[in-house]
C-alpha positions in Angstrom: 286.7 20.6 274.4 283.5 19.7 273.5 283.2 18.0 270.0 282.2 19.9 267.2 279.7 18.1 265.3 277.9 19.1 261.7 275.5 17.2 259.2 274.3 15.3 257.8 275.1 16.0 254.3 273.9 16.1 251.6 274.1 17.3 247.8 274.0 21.4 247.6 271.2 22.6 245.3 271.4 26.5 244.2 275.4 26.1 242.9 277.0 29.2 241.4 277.9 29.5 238.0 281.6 28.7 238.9 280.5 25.3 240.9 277.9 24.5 237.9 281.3 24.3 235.4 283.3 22.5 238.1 280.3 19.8 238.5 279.3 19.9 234.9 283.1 19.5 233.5 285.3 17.9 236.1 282.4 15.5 238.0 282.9 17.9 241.4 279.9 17.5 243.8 279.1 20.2 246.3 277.5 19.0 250.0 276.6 21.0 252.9 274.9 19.6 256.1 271.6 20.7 257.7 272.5 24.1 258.5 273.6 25.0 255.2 277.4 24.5 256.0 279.4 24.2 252.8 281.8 21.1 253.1 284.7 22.8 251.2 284.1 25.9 253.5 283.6 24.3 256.5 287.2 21.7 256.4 289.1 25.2 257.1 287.2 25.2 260.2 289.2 21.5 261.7 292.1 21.8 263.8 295.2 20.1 261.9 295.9 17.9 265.5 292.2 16.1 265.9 290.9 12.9 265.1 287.4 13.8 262.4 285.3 10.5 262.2 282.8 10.2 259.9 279.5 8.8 261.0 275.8 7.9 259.5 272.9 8.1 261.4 273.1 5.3 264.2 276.3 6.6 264.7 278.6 3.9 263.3 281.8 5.3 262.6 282.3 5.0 258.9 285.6 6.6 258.1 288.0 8.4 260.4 291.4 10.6 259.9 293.5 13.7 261.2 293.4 15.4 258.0 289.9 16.9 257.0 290.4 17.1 253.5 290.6 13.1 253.2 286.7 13.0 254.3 283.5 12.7 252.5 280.8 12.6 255.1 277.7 12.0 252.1 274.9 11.5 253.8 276.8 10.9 257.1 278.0 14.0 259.9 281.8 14.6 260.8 282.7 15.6 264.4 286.0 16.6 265.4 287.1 14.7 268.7 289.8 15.2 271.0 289.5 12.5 273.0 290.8 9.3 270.8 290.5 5.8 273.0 293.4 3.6 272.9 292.6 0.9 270.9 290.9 2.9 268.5 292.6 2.4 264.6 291.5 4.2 261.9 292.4 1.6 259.6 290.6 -0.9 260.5 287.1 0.5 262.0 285.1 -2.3 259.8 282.0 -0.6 262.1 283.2 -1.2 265.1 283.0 1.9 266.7 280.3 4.7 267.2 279.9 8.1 268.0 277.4 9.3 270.6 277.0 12.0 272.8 279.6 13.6 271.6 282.3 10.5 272.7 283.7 7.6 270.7 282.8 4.4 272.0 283.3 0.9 270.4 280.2 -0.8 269.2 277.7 -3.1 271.1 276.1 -5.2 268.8 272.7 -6.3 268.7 272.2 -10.2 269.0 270.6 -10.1 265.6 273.6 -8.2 264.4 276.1 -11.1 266.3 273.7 -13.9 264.2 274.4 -11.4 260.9 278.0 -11.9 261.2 277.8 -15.4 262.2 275.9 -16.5 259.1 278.8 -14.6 257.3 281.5 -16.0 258.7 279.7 -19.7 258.3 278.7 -18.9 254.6 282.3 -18.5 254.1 283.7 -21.5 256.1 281.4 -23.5 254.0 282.5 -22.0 250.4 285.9 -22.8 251.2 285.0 -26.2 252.1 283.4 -27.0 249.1 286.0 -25.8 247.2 288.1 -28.5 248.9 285.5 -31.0 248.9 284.8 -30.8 244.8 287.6 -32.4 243.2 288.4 -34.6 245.9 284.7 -35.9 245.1 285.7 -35.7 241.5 288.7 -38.1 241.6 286.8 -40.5 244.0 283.9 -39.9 241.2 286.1 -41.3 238.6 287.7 -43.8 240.5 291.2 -42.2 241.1 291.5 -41.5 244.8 294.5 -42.3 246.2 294.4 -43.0 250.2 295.4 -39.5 251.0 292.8 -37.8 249.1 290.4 -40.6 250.5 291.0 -39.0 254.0 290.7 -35.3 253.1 287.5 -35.7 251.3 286.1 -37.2 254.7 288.1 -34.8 257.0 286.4 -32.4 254.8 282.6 -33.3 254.6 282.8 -33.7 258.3 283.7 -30.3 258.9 281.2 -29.7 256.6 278.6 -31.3 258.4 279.9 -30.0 261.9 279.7 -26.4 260.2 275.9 -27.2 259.2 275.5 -28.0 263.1 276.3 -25.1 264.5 273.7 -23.0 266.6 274.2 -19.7 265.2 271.8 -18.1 267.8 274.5 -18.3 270.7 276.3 -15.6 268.6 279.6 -14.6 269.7 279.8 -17.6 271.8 280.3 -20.4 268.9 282.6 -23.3 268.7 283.5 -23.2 265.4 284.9 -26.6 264.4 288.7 -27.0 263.6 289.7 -26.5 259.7 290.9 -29.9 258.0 294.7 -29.9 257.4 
């Protein structure tokens, strides 16, 4: 089966006077895609059995599940798949997967993108390390370092300083340096 595919969504103007109580009273928020397509309408249309994946608009999965009713596709499109590939999880797509023509595929990323996540990853490395490095510093500061804490604070500030090294440009291919013990 070909995948059925509608969107993108976005907030219904021209609500009844039913919907204009539900919204005003109870916070409920009516979509439809380009077509007109009501979202509440339109969920009765899914098949109980197939994977709906919610995706924006450079197809990057955003949220998936069997059950329609569990989906709010908000300035995104759903499509109802049949074919699911194996290693695809629905709990942990983290955009990692896309939809196009009509297929789920998982995501090539962009070197830019690789650098993105690379920066992320190192900005964290290096929080953590400064949380280990400050009160080490702080005892050696004062003058209360015993030998162990000695060696951590240099363990430490040189993984620091191989972490502030790295060449983030050959993203995915980094040799991360090994965490202190």
């Amino acid at each position: 089966m070909k995948a059925k595919v509608y969107g993108t969504f976005s907030k219904r103007e021209n609500l009844t006077e039913a919907e204009t109580e539900l919204s005003t009273s109870h916070g409920v928020s009516f979509i439809c895609d380009k077509q007109g397509n009501d979202w509440y309408d339109l969920q009765k249309d899914f098949k109980s059995n197939t994977l709906k994946v919610v995706f924006d608009l450079d197809g990057i999965i955003t949220t998936a599940s069997y059950d329609v009713s569990t989906l709010w596709p908000m300035s995104a499109s759903v499509a109802e798949v049949d074919a699911v590939p194996d290693t695809f999880d629905v709990s942990s797509l983290a955009g990692r997967w896309v939809f196009k023509n009509g297929e789920i595929s998982e995501r090539i990323y962009t070197p830019a993108e690789l650098i993105t996540q690379a920066n992320a990853i190192l900005f964290g490395l290096m929080a953590d390390a400064m949380l280990k490095i400050a009160p080490l510093q702080d005892a050696l500061d004062i003058g209360d370092a015993t030998e162990e804490e000695l060696t951590l604070l240099k363990a430490w500030k040189t993984y620091r300083v191989q972490l502030n090294r790295l060449d983030l440009s050959t993203a995915p291919d980094i040799t991360w340096p090994e965490i202190p013990a």
